[in-house]
N, C-alpha and C positions, 0 to 999 in steps of 0.2 A: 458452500465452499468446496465441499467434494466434486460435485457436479462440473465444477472451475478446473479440479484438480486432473478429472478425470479425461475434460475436454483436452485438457493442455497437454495430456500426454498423448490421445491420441492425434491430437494436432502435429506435436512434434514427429510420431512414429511416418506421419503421412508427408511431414515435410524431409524427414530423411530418405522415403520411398521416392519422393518427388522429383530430390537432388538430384539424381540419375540420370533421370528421364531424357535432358536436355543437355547432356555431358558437351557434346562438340554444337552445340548450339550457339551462335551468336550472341544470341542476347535469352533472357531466360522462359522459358515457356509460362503459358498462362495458368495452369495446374501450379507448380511449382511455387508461380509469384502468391496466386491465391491460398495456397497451405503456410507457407512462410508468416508471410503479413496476418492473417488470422491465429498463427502460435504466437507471434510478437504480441496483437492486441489483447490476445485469453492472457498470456502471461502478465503485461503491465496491467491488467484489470483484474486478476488474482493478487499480484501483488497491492495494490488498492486495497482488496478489500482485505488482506492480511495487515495491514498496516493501520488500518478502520480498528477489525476486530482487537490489534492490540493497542490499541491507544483507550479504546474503550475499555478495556480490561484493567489495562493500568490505572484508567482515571478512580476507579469502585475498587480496587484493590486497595489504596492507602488506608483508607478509612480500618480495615482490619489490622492493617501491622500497626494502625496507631494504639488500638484499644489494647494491644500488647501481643506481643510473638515473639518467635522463637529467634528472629534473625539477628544475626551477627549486629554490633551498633554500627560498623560501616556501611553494611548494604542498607541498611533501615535509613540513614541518615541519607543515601544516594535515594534513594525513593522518595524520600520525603523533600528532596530537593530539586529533584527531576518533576514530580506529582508540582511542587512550588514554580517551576518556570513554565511548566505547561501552564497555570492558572495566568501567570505572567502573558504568555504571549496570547491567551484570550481573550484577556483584558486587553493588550495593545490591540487586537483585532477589530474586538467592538469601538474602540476609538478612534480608530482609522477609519471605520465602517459609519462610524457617526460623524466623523468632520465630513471624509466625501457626501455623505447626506445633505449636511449644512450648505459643501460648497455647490451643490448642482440647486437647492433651493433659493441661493441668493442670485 
């Protein structure tokens, strides 16, 4: 994820050097398009994986506020309800995943 981090920023610094380039230009230069569009995809795919790594986090994290902590019973009761709808929409997923199954074998 560093690696992501790290590309993204020199992506961006190359897509701001780039801007420049083609000021009074018609339409935008080839450098330019190709630095832009490659800081868009590193970022939507940092984001990805930031989004991965916290849901993964969150799923192995209840299990400890359950055996007892420190937290407030608000925040505890959101975790435990949040940790609850993520189970939830799993469950609808393999369901959905299992009828489409059914209907392409019938």
């Amino acid at each position: 994820m560093l690696s992501l981090v790290i590309t993204q920023l020199c992506l961006g610094f190359t897509a701001f050097l780039t801007g420049g380039l083609g000021a009074d230009a018609v339409q935008p230069e080839l450098p330019m398009v190709i630095s832009t569009v490659a800081h868009v995809a590193v970022g939507a795919l940092l984001l990805a994986t930031a989004v991965i790594l916290a849901i993964q986090v969150w799923r192995h994290a209840p299990v400890a506020f359950e055996e007892g902590s420190r937290l407030p019973p608000g925040l505890r009761k959101v975790m435990i309800r949040c940790t609850q709808m993520a189970d939830e929409c799993l469950r609808a997923r393999q369901a959905l995943r299992q009828s489409s199954d059914h209907d392409r074998m019938a």
